[in-house]
DOTIMI-692818 format. One record per residue: x, y, z of N, C-alpha, C, CB in turn. Coordinates in steps of 0.1 Angstrom, whole numbers, plus 5000, padded with zeros to 4 digits. Atoms other than C-alpha are relative to their C-alpha. Glycine has a CB too. Example, Ala and Ser with C-alpha at 12.3 -4.5 7.8 and 13.67 -1.06 7.14 Angstrom:
500949885000512349555078500950125000499050005012;499149895000513749895071499250115008500450054986;
% end
This chain:
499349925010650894929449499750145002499749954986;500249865002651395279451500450094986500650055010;500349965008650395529426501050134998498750005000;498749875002653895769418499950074987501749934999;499749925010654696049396500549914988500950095005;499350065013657195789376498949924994501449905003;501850095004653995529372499250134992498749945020;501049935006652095849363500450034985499750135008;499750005004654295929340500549924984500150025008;499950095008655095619322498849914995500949935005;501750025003651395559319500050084988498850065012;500749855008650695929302501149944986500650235010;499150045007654195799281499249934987501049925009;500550125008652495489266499250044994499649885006;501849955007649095589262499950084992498850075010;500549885008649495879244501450074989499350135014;498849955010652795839226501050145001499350034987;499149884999654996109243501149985007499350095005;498350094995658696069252499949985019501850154995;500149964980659396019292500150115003501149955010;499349894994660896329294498450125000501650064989;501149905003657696559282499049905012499450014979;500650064988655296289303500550065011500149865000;499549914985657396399333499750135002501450015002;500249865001657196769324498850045003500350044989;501649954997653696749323499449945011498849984989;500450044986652996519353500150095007500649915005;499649844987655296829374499650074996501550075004;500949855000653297089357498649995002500050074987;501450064993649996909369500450055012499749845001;499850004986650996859407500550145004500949875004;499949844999652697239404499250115004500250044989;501549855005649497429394499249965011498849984980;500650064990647697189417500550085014500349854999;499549944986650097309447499750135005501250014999;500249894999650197659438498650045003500650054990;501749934998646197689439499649955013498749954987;500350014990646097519470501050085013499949865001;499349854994648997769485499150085001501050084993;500549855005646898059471498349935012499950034974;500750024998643897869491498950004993500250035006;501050055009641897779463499649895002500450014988;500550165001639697499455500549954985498049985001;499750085014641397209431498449904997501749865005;500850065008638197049417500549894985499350134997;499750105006638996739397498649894994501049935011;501350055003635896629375500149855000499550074988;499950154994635296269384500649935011500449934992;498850004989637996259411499150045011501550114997;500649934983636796469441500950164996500849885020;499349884995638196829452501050015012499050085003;499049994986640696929476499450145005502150014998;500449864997639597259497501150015014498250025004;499249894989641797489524498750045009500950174991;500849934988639997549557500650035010499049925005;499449934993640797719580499949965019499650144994;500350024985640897569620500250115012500849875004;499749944995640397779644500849965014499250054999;499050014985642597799682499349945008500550135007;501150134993641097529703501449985015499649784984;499250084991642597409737499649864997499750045015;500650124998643197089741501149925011499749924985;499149994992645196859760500949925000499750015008;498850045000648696719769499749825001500950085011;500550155000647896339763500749925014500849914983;499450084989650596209787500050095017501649974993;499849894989650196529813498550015003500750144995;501749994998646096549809500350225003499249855020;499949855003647296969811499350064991501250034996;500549945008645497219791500950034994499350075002;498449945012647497349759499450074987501049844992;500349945012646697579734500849934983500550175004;500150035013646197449697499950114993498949934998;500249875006647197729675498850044989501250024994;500950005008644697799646501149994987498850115002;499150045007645897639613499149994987500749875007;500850015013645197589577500149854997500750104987;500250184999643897219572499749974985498649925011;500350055016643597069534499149875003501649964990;500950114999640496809531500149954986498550035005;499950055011640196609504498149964999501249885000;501950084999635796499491500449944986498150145000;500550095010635296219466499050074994499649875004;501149955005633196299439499049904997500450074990;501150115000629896089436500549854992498750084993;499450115007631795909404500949955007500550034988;499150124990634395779425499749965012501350045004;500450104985632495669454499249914993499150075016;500650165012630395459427500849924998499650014984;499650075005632895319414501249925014500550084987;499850064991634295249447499449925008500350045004;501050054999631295119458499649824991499450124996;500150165011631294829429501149945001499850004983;498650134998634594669436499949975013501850054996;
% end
C-alpha cells in the first residue's frame, strides 16, 4: 500500500473533523512549504520522522558503463533523507 496525498488527506479529514476540501488544502500547503525550503536548500527537520538535507556533489569522473570511457559527472545538488532515532525504533520492533 502506498501512502498518497488523497490517503493523507482523508485520514487528516476523519481524524480531526475537517471537510475533504480544507484536508487537501492543508496536505498541499504541507508538501509546498516542504518543497520550497528544500529549493531554497534548507533543512526539512520532521520531529519523530527524520530530516531531509541538500548536499551538494561535487564533479567526479566516472565511467561509460557500456564503453568503460571516462566521462565527466557534472557536480549536482543531491537531497538525502536520515530517519530519526524514533523511527528506526519503531522500525526496529515490527
Amino acid at each position: 500500500m502506498s501512502l498518497t496525498r488523497r490517503s493523507l488527506s482523508e485520514k487528516l479529514s476523519v481524524q480531526h473533523g475537517l471537510s475533504l476540501r480544507e484536508a487537501r488544502e492543508l496536505v498541499d500547503l504541507m508538501f509546498e512549504e516542504m518543497a520550497r525550503a528544500i529549493v531554497a536548500q534548507e533543512s526539512v527537520k520532521l520531529s519523530g520522522f527524520g530530516s531531509f538535507t541538500v548536499h551538494k556533489s561535487p564533479e567526479r569522473v566516472g565511467r561509460n558503463p557500456k564503453t568503460g570511457a571516462p566521462a565527466v559527472i557534472s557536480e549536482r545538488m543531491r537531497l538525502t533523507f536520515k530517519p530519526s532515532k524514533a523511527m528506526l525504533a519503531q522500525m526496529k520492533d515490527r
